[in-house]
N, C-alpha and C positions, 0 to 999 in steps of 0.2 A: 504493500500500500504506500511504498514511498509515491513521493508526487513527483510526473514529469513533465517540464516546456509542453507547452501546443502552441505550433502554429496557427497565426486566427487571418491566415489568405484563402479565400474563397471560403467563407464559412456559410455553409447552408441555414436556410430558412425552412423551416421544417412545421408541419400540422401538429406534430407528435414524433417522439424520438423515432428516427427513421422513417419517418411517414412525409415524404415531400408535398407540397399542395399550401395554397392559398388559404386563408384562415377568415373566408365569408361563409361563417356560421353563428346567427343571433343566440343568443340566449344560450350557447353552450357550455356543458362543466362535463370532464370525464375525470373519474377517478377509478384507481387500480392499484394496489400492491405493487411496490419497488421491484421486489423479485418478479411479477409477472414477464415486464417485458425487458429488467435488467439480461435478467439469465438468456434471453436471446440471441446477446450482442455479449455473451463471455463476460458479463459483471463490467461493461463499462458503455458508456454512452458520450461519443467523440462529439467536441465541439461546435454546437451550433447556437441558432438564436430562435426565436418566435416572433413572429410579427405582431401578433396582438394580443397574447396569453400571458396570463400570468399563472405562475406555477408555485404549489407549495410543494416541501417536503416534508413529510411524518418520519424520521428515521426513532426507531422503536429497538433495534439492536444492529449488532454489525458496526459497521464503517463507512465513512464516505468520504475520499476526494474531492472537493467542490471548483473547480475551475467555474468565476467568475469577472468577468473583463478579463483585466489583467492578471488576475490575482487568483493563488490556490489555497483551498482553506479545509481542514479537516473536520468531519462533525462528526461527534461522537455521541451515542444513544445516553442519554433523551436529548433530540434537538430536532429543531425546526430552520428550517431552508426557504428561502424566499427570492424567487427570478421576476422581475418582472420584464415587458417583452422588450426585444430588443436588446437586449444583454448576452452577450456573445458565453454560454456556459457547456459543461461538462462535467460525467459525473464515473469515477470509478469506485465501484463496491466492493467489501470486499463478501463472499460467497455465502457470508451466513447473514447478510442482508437481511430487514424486516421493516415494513413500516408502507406508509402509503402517499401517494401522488396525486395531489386535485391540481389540474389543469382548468383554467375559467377564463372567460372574454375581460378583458380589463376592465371595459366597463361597470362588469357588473360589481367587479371590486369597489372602484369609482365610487357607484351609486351608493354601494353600502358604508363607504365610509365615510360620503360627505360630499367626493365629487372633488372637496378644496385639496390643491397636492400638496400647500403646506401644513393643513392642518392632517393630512394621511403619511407622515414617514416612509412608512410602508411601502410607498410604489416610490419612495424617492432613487432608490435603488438596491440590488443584490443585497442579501443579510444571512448571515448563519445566526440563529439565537441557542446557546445552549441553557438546558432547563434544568437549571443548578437545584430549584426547589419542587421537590417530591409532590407537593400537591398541585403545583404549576402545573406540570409534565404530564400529573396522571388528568388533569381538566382538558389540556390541547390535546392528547390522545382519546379521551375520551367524546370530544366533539370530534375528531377524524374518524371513528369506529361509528360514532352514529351516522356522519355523513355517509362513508361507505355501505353501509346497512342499507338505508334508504337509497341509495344509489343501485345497488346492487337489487332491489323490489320492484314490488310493483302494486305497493298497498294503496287506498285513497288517500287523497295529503302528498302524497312523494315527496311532488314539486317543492309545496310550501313547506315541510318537514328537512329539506335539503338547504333552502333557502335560509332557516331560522338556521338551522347549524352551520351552516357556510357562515352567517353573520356573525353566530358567536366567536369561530374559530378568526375570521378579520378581524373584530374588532379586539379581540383578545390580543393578536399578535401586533396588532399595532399600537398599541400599548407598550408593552418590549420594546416595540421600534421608536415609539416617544421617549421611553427608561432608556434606554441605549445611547441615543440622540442627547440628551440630558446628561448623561455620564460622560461623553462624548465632547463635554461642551460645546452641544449642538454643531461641531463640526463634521460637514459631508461634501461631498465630491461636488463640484459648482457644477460640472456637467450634468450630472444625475440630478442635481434640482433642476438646473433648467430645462430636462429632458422630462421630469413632470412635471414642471410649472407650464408650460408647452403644448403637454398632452389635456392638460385641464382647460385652459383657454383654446383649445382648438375642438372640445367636448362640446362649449359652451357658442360658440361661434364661428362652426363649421359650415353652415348653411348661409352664413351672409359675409363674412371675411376669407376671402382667398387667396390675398394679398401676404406673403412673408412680409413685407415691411410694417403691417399692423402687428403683427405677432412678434415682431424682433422691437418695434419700439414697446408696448406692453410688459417687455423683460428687461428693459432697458441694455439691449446685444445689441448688435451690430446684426443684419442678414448673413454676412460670410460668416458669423461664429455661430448665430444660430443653425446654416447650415450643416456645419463642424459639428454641432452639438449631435443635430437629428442624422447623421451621419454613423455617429460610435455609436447612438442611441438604438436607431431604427433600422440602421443598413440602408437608408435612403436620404435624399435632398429633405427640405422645410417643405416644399411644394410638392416633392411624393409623397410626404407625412401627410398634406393636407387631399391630396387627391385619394389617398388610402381611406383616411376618414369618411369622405364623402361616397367612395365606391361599397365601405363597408354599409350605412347606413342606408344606404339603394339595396344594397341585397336583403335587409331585414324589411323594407319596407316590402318588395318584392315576395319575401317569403312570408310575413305574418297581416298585410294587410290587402282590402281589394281594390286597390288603387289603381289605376290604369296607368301607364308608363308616362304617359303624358302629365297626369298629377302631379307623379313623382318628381321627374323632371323639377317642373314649376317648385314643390315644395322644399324642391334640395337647391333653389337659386337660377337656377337653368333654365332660361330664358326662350330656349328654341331645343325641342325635346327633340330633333333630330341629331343636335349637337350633344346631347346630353347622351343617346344612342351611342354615337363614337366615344364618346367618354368612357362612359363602362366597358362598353365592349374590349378597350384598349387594356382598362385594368382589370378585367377579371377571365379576358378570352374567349368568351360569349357574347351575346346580345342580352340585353333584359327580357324579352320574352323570352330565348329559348333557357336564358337562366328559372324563371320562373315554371316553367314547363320541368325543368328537370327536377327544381324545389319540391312542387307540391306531391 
């Protein structure tokens, strides 16, 4: 389990560990045991990022490796792991591995804790927390086992039953990330704040600002550093960041609502729903109808 360099050229953008694929899915959350799909890949899972998930980790026994950014960090059982997307990460186990894995849309992270990225830590960036105290450790395990339970069913409630424990287990951990922060003397990466302060403002004004220069003055950056920023952050420009946002939230509307594409269009700012047509198309390799067609 010593730790080795990773090269981070050409690092893949991934659904799921080794699952390549674009990440237009609303309202998603998968969760699985470590060893499920660890043990596939011989107890290690080589460096990549997520374009719009965020990922926890439950490690419950065993070992872990954590390559995240730049940086390799060990966690040892009881501890919790925290990617949020964009974060170039990797993970070697070692074989007696145990504990579990919730992958979830950022947003929904977002929405549960506020939405504000300075008042959420938590998605400020990458975190190992280890859980020094016995009743900590058995309360965040405890909310992972119910979430996987419910995850794993198929009783009335699921959803809502998934949802309250997902909440608890956020808002729990961000809490650690506030304590940590504070022990810290609130010192963190300027990049990583302003790679959430970024992602919040562009939550909030994705549908009427499409302009980098509103979002870089708002941060008080510069456009070239913000693009720097969304860059390490995202694996893409300020204006892929924003054309991502806006492609993601055409495919929820697409999939959960009956809007006609022309709605749509008009409701995400888009002025001439032919143009808006080329737009998605460009970003997601489809058309909105046959996206839609393939959704329902």
């Amino acid at each position: 389990m010593s730790a080795r360099p990773r090269r981070k050229t050409g690092i893949p953008t991934y659904a799921l560990y080794g699952e390549t694929g674009d990440d237009f899915h609303a309202g998603w959350l998968h969760c699985e045991s470590i060893p499920a799909r660890s043990a596939l890949f011989e107890w290690e899972i080589g460096a990549h990022r997520h374009r719009s998930f965020f990922q926890i980790l439950n490690i419950t026994r065993g070992r872990a490796i954590c390559l995240l950014g730049d940086a390799e960090e060990a966690a040892d059982p009881p501890a919790m792991v925290t990617v949020p997307p964009g974060i170039v990460h990797g993970f070697r186990f070692s074989s007696d591995i145990d504990g579990h894995v919730i992958t979830l849309q950022t947003g929904q992270a977002e929405r549960i804790l506020g939405g504000m990225a300075g008042a959420a830590p938590l998605l400020a960036g990458p975190q190992v927390f280890a859980l020094a105290d016995a009743g900590q450790a058995q309360a965040m395990a405890g909310s992972v086992a119910a979430l996987a339970q419910e995850f794993a069913g198929s009783e009335p409630g699921r959803q809502g039953l998934i949802e309250a424990h997902l909440s608890i287990l956020l808002l729990s951990l961000n809490r650690l990330a506030v304590a940590s922060a504070r022990d810290s003397g609130g010192v963190a990466d300027p990049g990583a704040r302003h790679a959430a302060a970024f992602r919040g403002l562009l939550d909030r004004h994705y549908r009427t600002e499409r302009a980098v220069a509103f979002y870089a003055r708002r941060l008080g950056i510069s456009e070239t550093h913000l693009n720097r920023v969304c860059r390490a952050a995202f694996g893409t420009s300020a204006l892929g960041a924003i054309s991502r946002r806006l492609a993601l939230e055409a495919t929820r509307d697409l999939t959960f609502t009956v809007l006609s594409v022309k709605e749509i269009a008009y409701s995400l700012g888009f002025e001439d729903p032919a143009y808006f047509t080329r737009f998605f198309t460009k970003q997601t390799g489809e058309t909105p109808t046959a996206f839609r067609r393939r959704s329902s």
